[in-house]
DRENDO-1510 file (C-alpha; in Angstrom, 1 decimal, always signed):
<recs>
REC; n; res; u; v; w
REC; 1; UNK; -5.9; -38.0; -54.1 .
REC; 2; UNK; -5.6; -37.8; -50.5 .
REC; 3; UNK; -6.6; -35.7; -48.0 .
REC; 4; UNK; -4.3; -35.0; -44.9 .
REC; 5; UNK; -5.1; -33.5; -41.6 .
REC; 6; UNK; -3.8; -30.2; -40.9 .
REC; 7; UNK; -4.3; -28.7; -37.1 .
REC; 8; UNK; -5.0; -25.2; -37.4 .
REC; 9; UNK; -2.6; -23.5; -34.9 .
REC; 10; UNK; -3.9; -20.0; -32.8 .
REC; 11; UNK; -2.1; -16.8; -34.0 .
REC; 12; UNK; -0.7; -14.1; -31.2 .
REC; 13; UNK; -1.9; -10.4; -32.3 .
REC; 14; UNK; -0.6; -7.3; -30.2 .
REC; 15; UNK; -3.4; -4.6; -29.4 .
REC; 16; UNK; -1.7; -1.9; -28.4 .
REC; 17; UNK; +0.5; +0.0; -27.0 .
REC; 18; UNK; -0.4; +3.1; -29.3 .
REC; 19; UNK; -3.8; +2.0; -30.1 .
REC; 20; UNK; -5.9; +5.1; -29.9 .
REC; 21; UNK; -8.5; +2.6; -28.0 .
REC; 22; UNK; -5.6; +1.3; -25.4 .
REC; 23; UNK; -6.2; +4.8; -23.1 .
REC; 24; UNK; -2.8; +5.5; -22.9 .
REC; 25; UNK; -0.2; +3.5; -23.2 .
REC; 26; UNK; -1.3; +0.5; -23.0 .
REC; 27; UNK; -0.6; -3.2; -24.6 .
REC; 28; UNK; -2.7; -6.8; -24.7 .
REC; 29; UNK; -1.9; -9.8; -26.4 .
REC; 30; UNK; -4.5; -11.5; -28.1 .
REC; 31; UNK; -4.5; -15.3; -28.6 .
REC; 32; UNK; -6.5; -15.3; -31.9 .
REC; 33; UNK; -9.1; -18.6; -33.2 .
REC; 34; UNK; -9.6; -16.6; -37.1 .
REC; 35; UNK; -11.5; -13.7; -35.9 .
REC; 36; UNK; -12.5; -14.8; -32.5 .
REC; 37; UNK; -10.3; -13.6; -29.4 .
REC; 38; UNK; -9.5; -17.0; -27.3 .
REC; 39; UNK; -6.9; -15.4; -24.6 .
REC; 40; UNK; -6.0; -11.8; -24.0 .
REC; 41; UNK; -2.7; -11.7; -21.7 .
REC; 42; UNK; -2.8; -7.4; -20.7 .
REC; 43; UNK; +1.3; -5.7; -20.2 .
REC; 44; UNK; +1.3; -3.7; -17.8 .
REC; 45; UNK; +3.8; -0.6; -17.9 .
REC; 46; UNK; +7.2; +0.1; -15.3 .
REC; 47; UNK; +6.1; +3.4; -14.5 .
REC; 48; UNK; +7.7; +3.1; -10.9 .
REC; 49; UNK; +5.6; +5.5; -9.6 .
REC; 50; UNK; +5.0; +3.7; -6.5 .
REC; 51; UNK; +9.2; +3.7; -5.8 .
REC; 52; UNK; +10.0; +7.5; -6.8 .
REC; 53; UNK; +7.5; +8.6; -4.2 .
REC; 54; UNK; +10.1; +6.8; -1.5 .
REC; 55; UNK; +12.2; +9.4; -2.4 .
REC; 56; UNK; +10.2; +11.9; -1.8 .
REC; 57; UNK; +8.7; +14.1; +1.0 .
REC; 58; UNK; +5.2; +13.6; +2.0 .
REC; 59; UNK; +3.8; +17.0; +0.2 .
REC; 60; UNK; +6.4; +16.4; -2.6 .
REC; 61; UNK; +5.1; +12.9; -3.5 .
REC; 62; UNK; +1.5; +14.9; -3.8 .
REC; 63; UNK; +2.0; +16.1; -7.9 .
REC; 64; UNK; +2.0; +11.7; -8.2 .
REC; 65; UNK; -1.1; +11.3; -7.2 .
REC; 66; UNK; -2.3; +13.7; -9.9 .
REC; 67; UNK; -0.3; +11.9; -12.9 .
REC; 68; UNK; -1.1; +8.4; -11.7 .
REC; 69; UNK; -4.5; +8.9; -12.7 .
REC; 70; UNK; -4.7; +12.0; -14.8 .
REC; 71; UNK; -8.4; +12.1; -15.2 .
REC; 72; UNK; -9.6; +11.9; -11.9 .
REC; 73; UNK; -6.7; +14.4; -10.5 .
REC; 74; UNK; -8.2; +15.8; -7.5 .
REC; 75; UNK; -9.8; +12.6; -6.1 .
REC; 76; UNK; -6.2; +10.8; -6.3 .
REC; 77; UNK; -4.7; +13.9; -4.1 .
REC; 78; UNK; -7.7; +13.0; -1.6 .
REC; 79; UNK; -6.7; +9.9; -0.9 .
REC; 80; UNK; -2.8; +11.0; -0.1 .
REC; 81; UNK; -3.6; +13.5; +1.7 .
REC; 82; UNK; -6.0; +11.7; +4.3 .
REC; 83; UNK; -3.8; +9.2; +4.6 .
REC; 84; UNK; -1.1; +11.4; +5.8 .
REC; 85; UNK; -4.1; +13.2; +8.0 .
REC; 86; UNK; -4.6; +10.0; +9.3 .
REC; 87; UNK; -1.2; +8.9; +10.3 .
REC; 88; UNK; -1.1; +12.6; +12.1 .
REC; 89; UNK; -4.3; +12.4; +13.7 .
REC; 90; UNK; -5.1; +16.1; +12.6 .
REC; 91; UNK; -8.4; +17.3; +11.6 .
REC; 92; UNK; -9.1; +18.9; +8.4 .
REC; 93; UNK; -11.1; +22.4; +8.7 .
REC; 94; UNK; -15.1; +22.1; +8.1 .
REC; 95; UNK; -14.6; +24.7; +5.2 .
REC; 96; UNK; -11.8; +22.9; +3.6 .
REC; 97; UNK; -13.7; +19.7; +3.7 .
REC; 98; UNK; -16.3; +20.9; +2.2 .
REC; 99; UNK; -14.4; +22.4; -0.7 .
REC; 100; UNK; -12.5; +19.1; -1.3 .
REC; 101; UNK; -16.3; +17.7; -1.7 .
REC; 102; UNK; -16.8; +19.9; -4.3 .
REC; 103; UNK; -13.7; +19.4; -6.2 .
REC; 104; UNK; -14.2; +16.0; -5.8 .
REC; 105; UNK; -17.7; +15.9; -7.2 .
REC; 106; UNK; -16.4; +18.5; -10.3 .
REC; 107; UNK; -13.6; +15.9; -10.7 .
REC; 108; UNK; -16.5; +13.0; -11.4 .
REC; 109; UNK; -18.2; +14.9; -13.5 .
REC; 110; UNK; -15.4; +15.5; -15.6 .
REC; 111; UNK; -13.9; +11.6; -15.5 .
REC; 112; UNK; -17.5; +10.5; -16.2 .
REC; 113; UNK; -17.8; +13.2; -19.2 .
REC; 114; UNK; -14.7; +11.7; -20.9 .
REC; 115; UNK; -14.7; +8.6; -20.5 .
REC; 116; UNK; -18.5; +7.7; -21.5 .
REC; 117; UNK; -18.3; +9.5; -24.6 .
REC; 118; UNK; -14.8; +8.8; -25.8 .
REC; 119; UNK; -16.0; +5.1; -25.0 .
REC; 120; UNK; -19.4; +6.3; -27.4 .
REC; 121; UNK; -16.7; +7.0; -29.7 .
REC; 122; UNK; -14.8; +3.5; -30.0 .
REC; 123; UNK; -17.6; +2.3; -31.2 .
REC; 124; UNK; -18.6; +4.9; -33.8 .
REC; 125; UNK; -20.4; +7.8; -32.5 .
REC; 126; UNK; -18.7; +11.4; -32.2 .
REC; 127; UNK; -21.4; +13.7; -31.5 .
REC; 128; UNK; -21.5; +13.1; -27.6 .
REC; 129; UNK; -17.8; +13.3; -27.5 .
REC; 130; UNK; -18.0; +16.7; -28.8 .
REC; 131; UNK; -20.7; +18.0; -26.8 .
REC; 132; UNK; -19.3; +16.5; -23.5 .
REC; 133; UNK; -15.7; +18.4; -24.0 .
REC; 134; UNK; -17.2; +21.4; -24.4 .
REC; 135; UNK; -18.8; +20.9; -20.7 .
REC; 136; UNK; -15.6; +19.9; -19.4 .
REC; 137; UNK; -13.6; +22.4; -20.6 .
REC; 138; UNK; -15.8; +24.6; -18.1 .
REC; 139; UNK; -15.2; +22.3; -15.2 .
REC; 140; UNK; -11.1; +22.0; -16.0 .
REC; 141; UNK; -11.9; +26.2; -15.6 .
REC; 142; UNK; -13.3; +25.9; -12.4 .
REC; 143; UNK; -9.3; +23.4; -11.8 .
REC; 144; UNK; -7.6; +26.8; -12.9 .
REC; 145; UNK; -9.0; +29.1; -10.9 .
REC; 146; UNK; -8.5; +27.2; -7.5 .
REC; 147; UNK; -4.4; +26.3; -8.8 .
REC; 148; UNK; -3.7; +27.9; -12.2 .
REC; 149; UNK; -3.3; +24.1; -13.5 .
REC; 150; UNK; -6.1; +22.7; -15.7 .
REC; 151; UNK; -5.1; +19.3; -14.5 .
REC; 152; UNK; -2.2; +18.6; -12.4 .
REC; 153; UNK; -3.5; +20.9; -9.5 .
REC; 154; UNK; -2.3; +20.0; -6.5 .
REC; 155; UNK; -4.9; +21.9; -4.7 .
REC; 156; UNK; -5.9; +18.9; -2.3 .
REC; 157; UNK; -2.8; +18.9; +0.2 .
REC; 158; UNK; -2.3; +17.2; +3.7 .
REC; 159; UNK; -4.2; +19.6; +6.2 .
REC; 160; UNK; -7.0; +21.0; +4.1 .
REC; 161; UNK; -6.6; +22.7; +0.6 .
REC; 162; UNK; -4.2; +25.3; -1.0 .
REC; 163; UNK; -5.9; +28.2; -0.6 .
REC; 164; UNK; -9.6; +29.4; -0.7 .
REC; 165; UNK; -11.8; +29.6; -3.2 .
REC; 166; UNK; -11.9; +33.2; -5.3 .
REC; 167; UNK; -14.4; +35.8; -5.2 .
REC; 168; UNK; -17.3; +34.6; -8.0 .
REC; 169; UNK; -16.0; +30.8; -8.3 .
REC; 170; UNK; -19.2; +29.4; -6.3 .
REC; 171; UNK; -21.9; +31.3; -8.4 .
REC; 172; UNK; -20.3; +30.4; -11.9 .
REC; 173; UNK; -20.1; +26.6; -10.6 .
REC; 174; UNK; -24.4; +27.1; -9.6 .
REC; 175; UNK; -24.7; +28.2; -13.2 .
REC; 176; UNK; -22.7; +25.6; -14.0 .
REC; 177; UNK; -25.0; +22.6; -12.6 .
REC; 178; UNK; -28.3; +24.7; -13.6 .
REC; 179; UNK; -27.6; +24.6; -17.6 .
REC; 180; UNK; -25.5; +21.1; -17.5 .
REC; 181; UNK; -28.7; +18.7; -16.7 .
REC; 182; UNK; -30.0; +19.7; -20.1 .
REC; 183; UNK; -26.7; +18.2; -21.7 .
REC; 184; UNK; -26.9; +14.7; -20.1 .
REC; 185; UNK; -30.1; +14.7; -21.7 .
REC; 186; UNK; -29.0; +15.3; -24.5 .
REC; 187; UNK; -26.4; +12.6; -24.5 .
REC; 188; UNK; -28.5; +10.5; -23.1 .
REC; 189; UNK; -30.9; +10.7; -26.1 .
REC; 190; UNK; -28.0; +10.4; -28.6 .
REC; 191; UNK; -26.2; +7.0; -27.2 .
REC; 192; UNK; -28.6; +5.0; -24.7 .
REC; 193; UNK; -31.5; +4.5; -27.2 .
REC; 194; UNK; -28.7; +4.4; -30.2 .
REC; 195; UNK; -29.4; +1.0; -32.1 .
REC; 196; UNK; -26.2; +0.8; -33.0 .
REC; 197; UNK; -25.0; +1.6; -29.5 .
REC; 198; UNK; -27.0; -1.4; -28.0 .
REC; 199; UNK; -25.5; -3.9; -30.8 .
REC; 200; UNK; -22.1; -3.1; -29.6 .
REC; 201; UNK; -22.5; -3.5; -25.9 .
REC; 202; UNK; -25.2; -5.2; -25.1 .
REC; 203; UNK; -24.2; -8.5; -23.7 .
REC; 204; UNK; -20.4; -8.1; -24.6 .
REC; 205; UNK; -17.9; -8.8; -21.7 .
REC; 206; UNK; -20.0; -9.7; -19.0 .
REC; 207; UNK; -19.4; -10.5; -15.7 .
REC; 208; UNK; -21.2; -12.3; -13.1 .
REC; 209; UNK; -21.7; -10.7; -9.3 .
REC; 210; UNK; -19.0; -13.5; -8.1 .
REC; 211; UNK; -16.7; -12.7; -10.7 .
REC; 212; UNK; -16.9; -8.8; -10.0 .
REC; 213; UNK; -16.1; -9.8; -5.9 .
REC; 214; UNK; -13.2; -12.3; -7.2 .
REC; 215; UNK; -11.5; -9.8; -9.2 .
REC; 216; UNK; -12.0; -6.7; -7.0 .
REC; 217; UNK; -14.4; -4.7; -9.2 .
REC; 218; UNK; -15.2; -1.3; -8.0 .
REC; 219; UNK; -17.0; +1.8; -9.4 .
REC; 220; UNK; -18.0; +1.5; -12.7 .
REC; 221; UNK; -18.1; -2.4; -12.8 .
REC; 222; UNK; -19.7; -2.6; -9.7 .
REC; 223; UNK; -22.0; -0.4; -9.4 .
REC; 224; UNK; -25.0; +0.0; -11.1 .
REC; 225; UNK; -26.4; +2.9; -9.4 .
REC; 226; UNK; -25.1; +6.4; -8.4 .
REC; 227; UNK; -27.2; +5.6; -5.2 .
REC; 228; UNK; -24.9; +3.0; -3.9 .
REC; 229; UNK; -21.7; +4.4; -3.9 .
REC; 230; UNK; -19.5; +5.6; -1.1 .
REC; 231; UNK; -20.1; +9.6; -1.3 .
REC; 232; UNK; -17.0; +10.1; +1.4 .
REC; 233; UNK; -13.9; +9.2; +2.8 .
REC; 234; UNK; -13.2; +6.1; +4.0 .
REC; 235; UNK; -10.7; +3.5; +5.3 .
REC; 236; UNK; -10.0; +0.6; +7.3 .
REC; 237; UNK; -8.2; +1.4; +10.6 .
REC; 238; UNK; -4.9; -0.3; +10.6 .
REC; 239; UNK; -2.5; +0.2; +13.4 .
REC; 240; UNK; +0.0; +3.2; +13.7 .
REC; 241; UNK; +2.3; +3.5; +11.6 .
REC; 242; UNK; +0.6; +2.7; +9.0 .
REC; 243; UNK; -2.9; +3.4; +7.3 .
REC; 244; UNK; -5.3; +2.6; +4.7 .
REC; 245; UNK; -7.2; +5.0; +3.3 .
REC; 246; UNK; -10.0; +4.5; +0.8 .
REC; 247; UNK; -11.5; +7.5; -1.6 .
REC; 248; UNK; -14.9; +6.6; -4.0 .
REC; 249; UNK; -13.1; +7.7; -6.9 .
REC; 250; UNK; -15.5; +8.2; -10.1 .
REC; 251; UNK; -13.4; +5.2; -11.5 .
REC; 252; UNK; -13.9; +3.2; -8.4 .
REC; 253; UNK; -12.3; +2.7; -4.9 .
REC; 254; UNK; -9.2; +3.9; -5.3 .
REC; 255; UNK; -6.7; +3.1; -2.0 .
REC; 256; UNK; -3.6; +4.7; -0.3 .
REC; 257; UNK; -1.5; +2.2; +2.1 .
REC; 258; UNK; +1.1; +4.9; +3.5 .
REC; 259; UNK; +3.9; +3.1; +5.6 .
REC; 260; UNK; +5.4; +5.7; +7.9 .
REC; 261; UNK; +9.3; +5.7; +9.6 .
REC; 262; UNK; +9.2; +8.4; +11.7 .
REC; 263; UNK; +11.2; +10.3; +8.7 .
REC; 264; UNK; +9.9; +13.1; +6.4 .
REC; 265; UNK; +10.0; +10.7; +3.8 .
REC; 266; UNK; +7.0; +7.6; +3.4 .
REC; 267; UNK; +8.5; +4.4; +3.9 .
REC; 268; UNK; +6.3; +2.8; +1.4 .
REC; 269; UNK; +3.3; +4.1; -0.5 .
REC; 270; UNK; +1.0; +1.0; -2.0 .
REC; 271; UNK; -1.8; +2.7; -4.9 .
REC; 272; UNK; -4.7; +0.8; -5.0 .
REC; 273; UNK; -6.0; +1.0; -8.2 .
REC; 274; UNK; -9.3; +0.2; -9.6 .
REC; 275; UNK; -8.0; +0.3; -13.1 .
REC; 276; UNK; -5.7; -2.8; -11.8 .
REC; 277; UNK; -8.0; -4.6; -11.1 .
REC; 278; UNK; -10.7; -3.9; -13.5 .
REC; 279; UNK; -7.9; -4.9; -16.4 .
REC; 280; UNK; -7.4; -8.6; -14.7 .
REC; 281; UNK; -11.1; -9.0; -16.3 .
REC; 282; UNK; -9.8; -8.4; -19.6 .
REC; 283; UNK; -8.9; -11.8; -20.5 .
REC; 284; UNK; -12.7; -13.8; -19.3 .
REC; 285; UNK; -14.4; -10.8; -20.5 .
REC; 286; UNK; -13.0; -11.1; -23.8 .
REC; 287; UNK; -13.0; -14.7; -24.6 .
REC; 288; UNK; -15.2; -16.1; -27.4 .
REC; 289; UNK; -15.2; -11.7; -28.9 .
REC; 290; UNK; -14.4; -9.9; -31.9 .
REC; 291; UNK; -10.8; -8.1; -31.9 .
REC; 292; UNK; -13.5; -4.9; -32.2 .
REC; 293; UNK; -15.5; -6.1; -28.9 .
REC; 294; UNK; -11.8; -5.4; -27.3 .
REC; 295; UNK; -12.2; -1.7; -27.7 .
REC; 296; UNK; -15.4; -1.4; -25.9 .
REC; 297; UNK; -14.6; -3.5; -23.1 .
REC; 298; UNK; -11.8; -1.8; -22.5 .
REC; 299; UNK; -13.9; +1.5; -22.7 .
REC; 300; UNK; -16.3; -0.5; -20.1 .
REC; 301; UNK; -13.5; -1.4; -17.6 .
REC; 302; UNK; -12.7; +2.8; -17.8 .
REC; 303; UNK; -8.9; +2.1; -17.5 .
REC; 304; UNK; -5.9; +4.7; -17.3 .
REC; 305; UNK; -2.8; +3.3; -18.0 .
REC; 306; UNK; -1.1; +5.3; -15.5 .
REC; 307; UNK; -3.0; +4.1; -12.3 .
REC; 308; UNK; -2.6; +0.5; -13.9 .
REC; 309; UNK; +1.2; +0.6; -14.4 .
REC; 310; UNK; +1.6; +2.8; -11.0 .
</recs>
């Protein structure tokens, strides 16, 4: 009897694009060794956002800010709308500032509140995910009552805000904030001390500091700390016509680069996105996994598949 050598060849595996773990729609090739992922090539979308807002006016391209990243809505119309404020040179009224603060703080909570616990949920808990929505559904209240839109608002515009807060709306959100710091305790107790929780994270897709710099991490894989994060707007000042502009978004630093012709009409409108670059991580992060390590890496990297595609 003899024996002959056989190579044993990798396999290709799709994850995604209507994998209830893909956030959206979102699609990865894995390079399979058996069970272990060797290679993981992300697809990103055509969405074309980027090229319809061409055609538009500057306060019509506003409603894509809000769908590029539809978790974070608010914080995305930020960024668009300083960057036309700073290619005006107009300021924004002290009142309207501070109400964008606000919104843009309510917006964080909200992001943070879904995508922590639907991340819990990946990898097999349910219980926070429930209790968290039933916060947020207050906060997406707090979105209606300022636009009549629970998500798409369009309430941060070029020049301030769309109108001024109602009668009541700052009370309910001090309530809001007094009862809510019981919740994360609550969720903190069910997932951080979770056994199970710490099997499937802890030290799965991990990243060195240089790796994070090389790849352009921001937000949440960067930061460790709520205390280092950039709490306002910011942006590096590039020559007229053209701007940067920067927003701390709870996903990470998420950039405008508005090109201006002198028409009503942006010349070009560059997203930086901190999905994009969190997703280029995918591939290191995942090497040497489990196809069900995937999942929670990808709840890690907190992606949206609209920012990414863009």
């Amino acid at each position: 009897m003899t024996t002959r050598n056989r190579q044993i060849q990798n396999f290709t595996s799709n994850f995604g694009p209507q994998h209830p773990a893909a956030h959206g729609v979102s699609r990865s090739v894995l390079e399979m060794n058996g069970e272990v992922v060797e290679r993981a090539e992300p697809h990103i979308g055509l969405l074309q956002t980027e090229k319809l807002i061409e055609y538009k006016t500057y306060l019509q391209a506003l409603p894509y800010s809000d769908r590029s990243e539809y978790v974070s809505m608010m914080a995305q119309e930020h960024a668009h709308s300083s960057a036309v404020e700073r290619l005006l040179n107009c300021e924004v009224p002290l009142r309207a500032q501070y109400i964008r603060v606000l919104f843009r703080e309510i917006t964080r909570i909200s992001n943070h509140s879904l995508a922590l616990t639907t991340h819990a949920m990946d990898v097999g808990a349910s219980t926070p995910f429930l209790w968290a929505f039933e916060e947020r559904e207050k906060l997406l209240e707090f979105y209606e009552r300022v636009s009549g839109a629970r998500m798409h608002a369009s309430f941060i515009r070029p020049g301030g805000v769309a109108q001024d807060l109602p009668l009541g709306l700052c009370r309910d959100i001090d309530s809001f904030t007094q009862q809510f710091a019981s919740r994360i305790d609550e969720l903190e107790e069910m997932s951080t001390g979770n056994r199970i929780w710490k099997q499937r994270l802890v030290d799965i897709g991990t990243v060195t500091a240089q790796q994070a710099k090389d790849w352009g991490f921001s937000g949440v894989m960067l930061r460790g700390s709520i205390h280092h994060f950039e709490p306002y707007t910011e942006g590096f000042s590039v020559p007229a016509p053209s701007t940067y502009t920067a927003v701390e978004a709870p996903k990470g630093e998420f950039g405008v680069f508005l090109v201006s012709n002198g028409s009503n009409r942006p010349y070009r409108r560059k997203i930086r996105a901190p999905g994009s670059a969190h997703l280029q991580g995918l591939d290191s992060m995942s090497k040497h996994h489990m196809p069900a390590d995937v999942v929670t890496i990808i709840g890690t990297q907190d992606i949206v598949s609209g920012e990414v595609d863009r």
